[in-house]
C-alpha positions in Angstrom: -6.5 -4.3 23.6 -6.8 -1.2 21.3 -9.0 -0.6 18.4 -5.9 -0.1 16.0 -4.4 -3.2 17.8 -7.3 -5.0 17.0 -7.2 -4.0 12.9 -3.8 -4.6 13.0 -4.0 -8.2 13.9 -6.9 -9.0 11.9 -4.7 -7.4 9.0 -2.2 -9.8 9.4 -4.7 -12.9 9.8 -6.5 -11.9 6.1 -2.5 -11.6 4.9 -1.6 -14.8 6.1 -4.5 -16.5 5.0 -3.6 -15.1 1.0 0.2 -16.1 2.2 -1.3 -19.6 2.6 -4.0 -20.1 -0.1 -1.0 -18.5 -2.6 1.4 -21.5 -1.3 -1.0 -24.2 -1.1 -2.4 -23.5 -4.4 1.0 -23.4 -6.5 1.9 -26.4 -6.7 -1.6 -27.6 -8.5 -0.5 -24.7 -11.1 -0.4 -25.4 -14.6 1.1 -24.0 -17.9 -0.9 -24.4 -20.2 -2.8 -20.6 -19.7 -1.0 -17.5 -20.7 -1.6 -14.8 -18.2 -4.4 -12.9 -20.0 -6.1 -15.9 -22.7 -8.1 -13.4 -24.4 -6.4 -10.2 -24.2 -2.7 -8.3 -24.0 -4.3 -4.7 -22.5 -6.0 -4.6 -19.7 -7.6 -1.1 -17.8 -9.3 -1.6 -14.6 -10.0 0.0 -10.9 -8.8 -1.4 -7.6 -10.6 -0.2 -4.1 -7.8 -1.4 -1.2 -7.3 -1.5 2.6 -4.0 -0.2 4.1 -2.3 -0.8 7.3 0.1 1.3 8.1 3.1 0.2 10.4 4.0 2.9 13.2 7.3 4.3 12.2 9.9 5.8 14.0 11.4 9.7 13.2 14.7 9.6 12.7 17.0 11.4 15.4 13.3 12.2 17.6 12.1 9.8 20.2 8.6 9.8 18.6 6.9 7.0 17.0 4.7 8.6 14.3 1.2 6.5 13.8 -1.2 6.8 10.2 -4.6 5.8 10.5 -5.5 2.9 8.6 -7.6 3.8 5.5 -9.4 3.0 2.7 -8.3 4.3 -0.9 -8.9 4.2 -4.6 -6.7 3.0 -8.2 -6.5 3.3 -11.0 -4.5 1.0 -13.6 -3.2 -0.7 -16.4 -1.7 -4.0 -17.7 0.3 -4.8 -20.5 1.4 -8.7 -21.3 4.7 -9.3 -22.1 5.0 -13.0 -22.4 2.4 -16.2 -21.1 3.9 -16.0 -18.1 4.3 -12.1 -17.2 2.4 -8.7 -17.4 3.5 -5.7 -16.5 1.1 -3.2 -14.1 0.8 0.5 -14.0 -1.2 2.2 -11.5 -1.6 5.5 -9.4 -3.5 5.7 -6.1 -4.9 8.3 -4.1 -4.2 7.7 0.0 -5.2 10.0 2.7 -4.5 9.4 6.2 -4.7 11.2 9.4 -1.1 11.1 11.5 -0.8 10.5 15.0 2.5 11.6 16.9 3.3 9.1 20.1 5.4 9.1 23.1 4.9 6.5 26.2 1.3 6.9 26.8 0.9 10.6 25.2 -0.9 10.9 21.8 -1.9 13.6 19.6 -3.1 14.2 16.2 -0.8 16.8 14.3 -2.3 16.3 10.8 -3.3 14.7 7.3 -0.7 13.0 4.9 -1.8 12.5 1.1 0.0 10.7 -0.8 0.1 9.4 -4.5 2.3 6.8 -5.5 2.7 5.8 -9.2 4.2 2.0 -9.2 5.2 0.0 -12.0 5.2 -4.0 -11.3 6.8 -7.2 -13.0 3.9 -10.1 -12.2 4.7 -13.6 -12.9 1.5 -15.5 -13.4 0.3 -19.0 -13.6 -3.1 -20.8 -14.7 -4.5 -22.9 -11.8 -5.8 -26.0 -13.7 -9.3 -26.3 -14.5 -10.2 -23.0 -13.7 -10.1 -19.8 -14.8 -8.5 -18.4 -12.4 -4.4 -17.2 -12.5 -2.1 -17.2 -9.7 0.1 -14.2 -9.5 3.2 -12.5 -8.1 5.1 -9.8 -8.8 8.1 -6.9 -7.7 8.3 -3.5 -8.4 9.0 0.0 -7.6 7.8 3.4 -7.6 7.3 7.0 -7.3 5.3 8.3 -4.3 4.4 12.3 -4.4 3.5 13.1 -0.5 2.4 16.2 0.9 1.4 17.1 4.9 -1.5 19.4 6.2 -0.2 20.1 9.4 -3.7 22.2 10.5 -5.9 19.6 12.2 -4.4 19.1 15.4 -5.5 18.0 18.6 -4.4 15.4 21.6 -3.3 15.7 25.0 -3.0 19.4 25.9 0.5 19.3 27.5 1.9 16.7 25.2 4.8 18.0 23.5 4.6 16.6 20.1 1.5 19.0 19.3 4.2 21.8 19.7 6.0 20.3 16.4 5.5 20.8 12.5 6.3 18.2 9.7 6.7 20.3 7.0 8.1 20.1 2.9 7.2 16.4 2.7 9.2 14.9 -0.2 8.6 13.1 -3.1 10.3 9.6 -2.6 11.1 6.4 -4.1 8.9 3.3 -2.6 9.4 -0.7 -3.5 6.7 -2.9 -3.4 6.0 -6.8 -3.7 2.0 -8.3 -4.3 0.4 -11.9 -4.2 -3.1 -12.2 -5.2 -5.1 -14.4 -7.4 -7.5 -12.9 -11.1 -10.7 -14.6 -12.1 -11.5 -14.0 -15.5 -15.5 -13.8 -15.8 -15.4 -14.1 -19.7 -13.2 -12.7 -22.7 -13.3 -9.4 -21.6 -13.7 -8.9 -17.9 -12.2 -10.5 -14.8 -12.0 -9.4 -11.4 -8.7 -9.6 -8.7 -7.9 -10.1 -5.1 -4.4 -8.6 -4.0 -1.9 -8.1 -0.8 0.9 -6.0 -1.3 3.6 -4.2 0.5 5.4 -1.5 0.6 8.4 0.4 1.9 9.0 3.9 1.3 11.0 6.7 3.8 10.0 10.6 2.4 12.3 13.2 4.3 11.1 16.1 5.8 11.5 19.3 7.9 10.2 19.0 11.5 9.3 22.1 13.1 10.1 22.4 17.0 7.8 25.2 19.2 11.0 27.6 19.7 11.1 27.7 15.0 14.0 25.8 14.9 14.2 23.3 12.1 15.9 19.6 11.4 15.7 17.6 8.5 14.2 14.3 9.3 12.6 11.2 8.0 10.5 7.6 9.0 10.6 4.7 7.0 6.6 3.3 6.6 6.1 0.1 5.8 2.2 -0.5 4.5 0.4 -3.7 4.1 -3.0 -3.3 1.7 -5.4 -5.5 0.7 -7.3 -4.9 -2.7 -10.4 -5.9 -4.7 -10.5 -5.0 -8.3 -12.2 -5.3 -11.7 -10.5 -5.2 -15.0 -11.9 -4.7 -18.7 -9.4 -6.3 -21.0 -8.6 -5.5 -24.6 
């Protein structure tokens, strides 16, 4: 079994063990917490896990592969009502990209990528704690770009021969579970799963300088830890 077989499945095991605790713990929710008890504002910092899942390009018979990666965010809340807060955040991601076909690999390059999401959380007090229960929907705007200059792989594989060039900018949707402790008054600290699905467009390259428009639709499963300072 590969290596990124290997994080891939124990990706899904951490997700389906916050899929469970978030069911299992529901039902012993209660109302009588409002989803930030000291504070409407909230600024804080999020270090995540993503997985990406290997997407197909559209019209090629390549399967395009990110590495899985480790990434920063930033963000802010805003409560609306006992019940639901809104989030704001922007990430930074960068990933290296793998073009596949059969058993022929090869690195063609780095994607960066910034998305800036806005979420609707619900939110629920467990009782006698202080921690909240959350989920939440939302959507965003992801700015992308390509550096298509590292390459390497399989000499004669002829995927190194292509370019993905003029990444763009696309619209992503996003759902999250996770669970916020707060510590005291001002500070509480999170655990999150969300996913996304977003599909940029771009230009792919061949060897001979001919050029199609193309795309791949990337679905992402992260995993964060944060810490929040409320106001």
């Amino acid at each position: 079994m590969s290596y990124r077989m290997t994080d891939i499945i124990k990706t899904k095991c951490i997700a389906m063990v916050i899929l469970f605790l978030s069911g299992a713990l529901l039902p012993y929710s209660g109302f009588a917490g409002e989803s930030n008890p000291h504070r409407h504002h909230g600024v804080g910092a999020r270090l995540s896990y993503a997985n990406f899942s290997t997407a197909t390009i559209s019209d090629v018979d390549l399967d395009m592969v990110c590495d899985d990666t480790i990434f920063p965010e930033i963000n802010y809340t805003y409560v609306l009502h006992k019940h639901f807060f809104l989030e704001l955040s922007a990430s930074y991601i960068k990933t290296d990209v793998d073009l596949e076909f059969e058993d022929q690999s090869g690195n063609i390059g780095e994607f960066t990528q910034i998305p800036v999401i806005l979420i609707v959380n619900y939110t629920n007090k467990i009782n006698l704690t202080d921690i909240f229960f959350n989920a939440g929907i939302g959507a965003g705007y992801y700015f992308n770009d390509f550096d298509y200059k590292k390459r390497d792989g399989d000499q004669d594989f002829f995927g190194l021969n292509m370019q993905i060039n003029d990444v763009d900018n696309c619209l992503g949707f996003i759902g999250v579970l996770g669970f916020e402790y707060f510590i005291n008054q001002k500070y509480s600290i999170n655990l999150d799963m969300k996913v996304t699905f977003y599909k940029p467009d771009f230009d792919l390259i061949y060897a001979d300088g001919s050029k199609d428009s193309s795309g791949a639709g990337i679905n992402t499963i992260m995993l964060g830890f944060g810490f929040k300072y409320n106001f």
